[in-house]
C-alpha positions in Angstrom: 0.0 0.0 0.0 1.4 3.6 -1.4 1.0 6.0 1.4 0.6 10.1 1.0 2.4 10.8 4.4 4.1 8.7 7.2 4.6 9.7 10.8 8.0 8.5 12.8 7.0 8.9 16.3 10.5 9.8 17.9 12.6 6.8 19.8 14.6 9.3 21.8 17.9 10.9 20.8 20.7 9.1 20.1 22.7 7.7 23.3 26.6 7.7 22.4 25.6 7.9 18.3 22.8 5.5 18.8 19.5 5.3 19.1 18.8 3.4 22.0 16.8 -0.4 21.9 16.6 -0.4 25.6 16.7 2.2 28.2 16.1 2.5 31.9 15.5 -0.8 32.6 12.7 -1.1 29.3 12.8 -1.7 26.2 12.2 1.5 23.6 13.5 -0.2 20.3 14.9 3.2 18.8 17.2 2.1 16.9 14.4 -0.8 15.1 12.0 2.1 14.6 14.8 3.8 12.8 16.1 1.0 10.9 12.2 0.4 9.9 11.8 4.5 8.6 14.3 3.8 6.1 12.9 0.6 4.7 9.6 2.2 4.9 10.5 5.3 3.3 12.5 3.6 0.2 9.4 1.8 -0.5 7.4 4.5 -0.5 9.4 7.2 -2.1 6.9 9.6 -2.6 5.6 9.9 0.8 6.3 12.4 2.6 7.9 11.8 5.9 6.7 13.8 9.1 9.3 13.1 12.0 7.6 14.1 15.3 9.4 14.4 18.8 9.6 16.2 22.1 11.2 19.9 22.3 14.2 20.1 25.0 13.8 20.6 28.2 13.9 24.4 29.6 15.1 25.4 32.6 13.8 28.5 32.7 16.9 30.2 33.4 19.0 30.0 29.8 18.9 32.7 27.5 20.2 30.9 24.6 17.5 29.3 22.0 18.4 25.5 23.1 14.9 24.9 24.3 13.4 26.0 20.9 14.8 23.1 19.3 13.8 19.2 19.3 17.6 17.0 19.6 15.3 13.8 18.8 13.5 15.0 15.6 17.3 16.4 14.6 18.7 13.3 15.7 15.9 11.3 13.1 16.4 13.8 10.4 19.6 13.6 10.3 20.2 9.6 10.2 17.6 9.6 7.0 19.6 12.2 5.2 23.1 10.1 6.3 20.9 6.9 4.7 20.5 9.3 1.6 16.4 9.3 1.7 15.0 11.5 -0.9 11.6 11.7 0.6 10.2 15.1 1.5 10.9 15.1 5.5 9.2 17.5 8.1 9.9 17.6 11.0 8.0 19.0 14.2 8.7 19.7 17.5 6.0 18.8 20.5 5.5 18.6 24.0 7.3 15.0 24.4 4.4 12.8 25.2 2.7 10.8 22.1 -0.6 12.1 23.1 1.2 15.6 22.3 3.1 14.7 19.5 0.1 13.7 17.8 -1.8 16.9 18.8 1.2 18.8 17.3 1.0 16.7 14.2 -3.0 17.1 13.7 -2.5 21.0 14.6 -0.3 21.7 11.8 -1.6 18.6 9.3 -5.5 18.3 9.9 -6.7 19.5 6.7 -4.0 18.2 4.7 -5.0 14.8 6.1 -8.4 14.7 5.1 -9.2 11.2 3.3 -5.0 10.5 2.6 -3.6 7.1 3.5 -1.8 8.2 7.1 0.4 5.5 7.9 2.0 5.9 11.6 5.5 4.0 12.1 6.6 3.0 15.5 7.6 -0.1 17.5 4.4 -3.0 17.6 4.5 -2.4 21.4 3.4 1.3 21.7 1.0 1.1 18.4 -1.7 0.1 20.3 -1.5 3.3 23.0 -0.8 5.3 19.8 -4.0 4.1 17.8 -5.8 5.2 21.3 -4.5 8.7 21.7 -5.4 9.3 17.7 -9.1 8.0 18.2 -9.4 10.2 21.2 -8.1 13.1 19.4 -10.5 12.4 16.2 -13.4 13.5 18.5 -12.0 16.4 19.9 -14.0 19.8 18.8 -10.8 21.1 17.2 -10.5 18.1 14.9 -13.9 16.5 14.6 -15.4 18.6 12.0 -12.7 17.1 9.5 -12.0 13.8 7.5 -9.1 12.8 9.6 -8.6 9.1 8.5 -7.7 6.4 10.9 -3.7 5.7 10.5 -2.4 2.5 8.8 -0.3 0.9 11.7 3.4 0.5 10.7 5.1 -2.1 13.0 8.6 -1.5 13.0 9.4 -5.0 13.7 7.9 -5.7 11.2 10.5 -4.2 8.7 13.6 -4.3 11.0 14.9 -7.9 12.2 15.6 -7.5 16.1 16.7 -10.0 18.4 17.8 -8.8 21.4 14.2 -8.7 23.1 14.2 -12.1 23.0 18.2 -12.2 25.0 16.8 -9.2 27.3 13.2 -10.2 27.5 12.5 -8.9 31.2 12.9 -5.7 30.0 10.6 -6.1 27.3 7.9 -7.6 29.9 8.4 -5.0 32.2 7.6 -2.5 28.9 4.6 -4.2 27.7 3.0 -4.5 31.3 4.3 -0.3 31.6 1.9 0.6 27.8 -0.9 -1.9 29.7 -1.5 0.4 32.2 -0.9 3.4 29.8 -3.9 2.4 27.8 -5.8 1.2 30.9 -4.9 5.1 32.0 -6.3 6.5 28.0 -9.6 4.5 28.8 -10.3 5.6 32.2 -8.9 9.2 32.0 -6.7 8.8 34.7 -3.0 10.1 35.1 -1.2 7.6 37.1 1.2 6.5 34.1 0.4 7.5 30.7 -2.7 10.2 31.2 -1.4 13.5 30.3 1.6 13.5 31.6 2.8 16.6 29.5 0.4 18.4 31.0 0.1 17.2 34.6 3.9 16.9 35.1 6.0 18.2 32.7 4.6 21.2 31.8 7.0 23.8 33.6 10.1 22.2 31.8 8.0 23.8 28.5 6.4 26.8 29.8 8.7 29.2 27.1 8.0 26.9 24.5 4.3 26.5 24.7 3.8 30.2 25.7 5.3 31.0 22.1 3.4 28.0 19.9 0.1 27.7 22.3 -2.3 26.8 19.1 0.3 23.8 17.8 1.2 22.3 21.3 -2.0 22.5 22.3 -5.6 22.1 21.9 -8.0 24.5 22.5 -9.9 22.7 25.4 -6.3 22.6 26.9 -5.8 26.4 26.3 -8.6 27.3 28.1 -7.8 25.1 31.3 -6.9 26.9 34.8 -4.4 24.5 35.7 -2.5 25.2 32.1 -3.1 28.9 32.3 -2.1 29.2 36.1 1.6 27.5 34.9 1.7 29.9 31.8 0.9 33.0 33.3 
């Protein structure tokens, strides 16, 4: 199947020139999901490629433009121009959670969307969360009015041959059992894991970022919310 756009879903940035297949204890298969972009986008060269990830961390103090910048999405666009891809790739920058990163993605994409063949690349372990968060976001007021199609699920696995989660399998237990509760957190709209982190959480490491981009790192339901406004005042 020819697909009009794929989304990368960032693995993190690189760890010592790699990306990283396991970290803190879990697996992330970064460097699979990246292997599996360029398969993916050498059969379908006329896709274009959308490489989403988190914006650095701010700490409110620096002065210098480091926080309006996204290592991970540089870290992926780089690696498929050193593997010579001659897709069109854009990138964008998010808050670093994937309910965000898809928020950013349907902010800046929604209308160029509209009955295309989506396809969504990341590792078989996180599709199903990801497939959640999309759904969720289809009914949301800012994107509901649209024909946002329902993403073909890439599989990175599927395209990339891995073995190491089979040598290091607690650590791929212990993440399967960690996107369990994630989804289990989507359906009940709670926050203990997974439930909008970016914004329960993480939202002060941002606070420059968002204040600048408010209508592409959020939605407007968020915008209006006193927690959110309280943080970005």
């Amino acid at each position: 199947m020819k697909l009009d756009y794929i989304i990368v879903l960032n693995p993190d940035k690189k760890i010592h020139g790699q990306f990283p297949n396991f970290k803190d204890g879990k697996y992330l298969g970064g460097a699979t999901r990246m292997a599996a972009a360029i398969t993916i986008a050498k059969e379908n060269q006329f896709s274009e490629i959308i490489l989403v990830g988190g914006y650095n961390e701010d700490n409110g103090k620096d002065k210098s433009t480091f926080f309006q910048k996204s290592q991970k999405v540089e870290d992926m666009k780089d690696y498929l121009n050193e593997n010579k891809i001659k897709n069109s790739i854009v990138t964008i920058n998010s808050l670093p959670c994937t309910k965000h990163n898809l928020i950013a993605v349907f902010n800046k994409y929604q209308k160029k969307f509209e009955n295309k063949k989506v396809g969504i690349l990341t590792n078989k372990y996180h599709l199903s969360r990801a497939l959640q968060f999309w759904v969720k976001l289809k009914e949301e007021p800012d994107f509901n009015k649209l024909s946002i199609p329902y993403p073909i699920l890439l599989a990175a696995e599927s395209s990339a041959e891995e073995d190491e989660k089979y040598i290091r399998k607690h650590e791929y237990i212990n993440r399967l059992e960690e996107e369990l509760r994630g989804i289990n957190d989507i359906l009940l709209k709670t926050i203990k894991d997974y439930g909008d982190k970016c914004i329960r959480g993480d939202l002060p490491k941002f606070k420059r970022i968002v204040k600048k981009f408010p209508s592409i790192l959020l939605t407007r339901e968020e915008m209006t919310r006193k927690e959110i406004t309280k943080i970005l005042k």
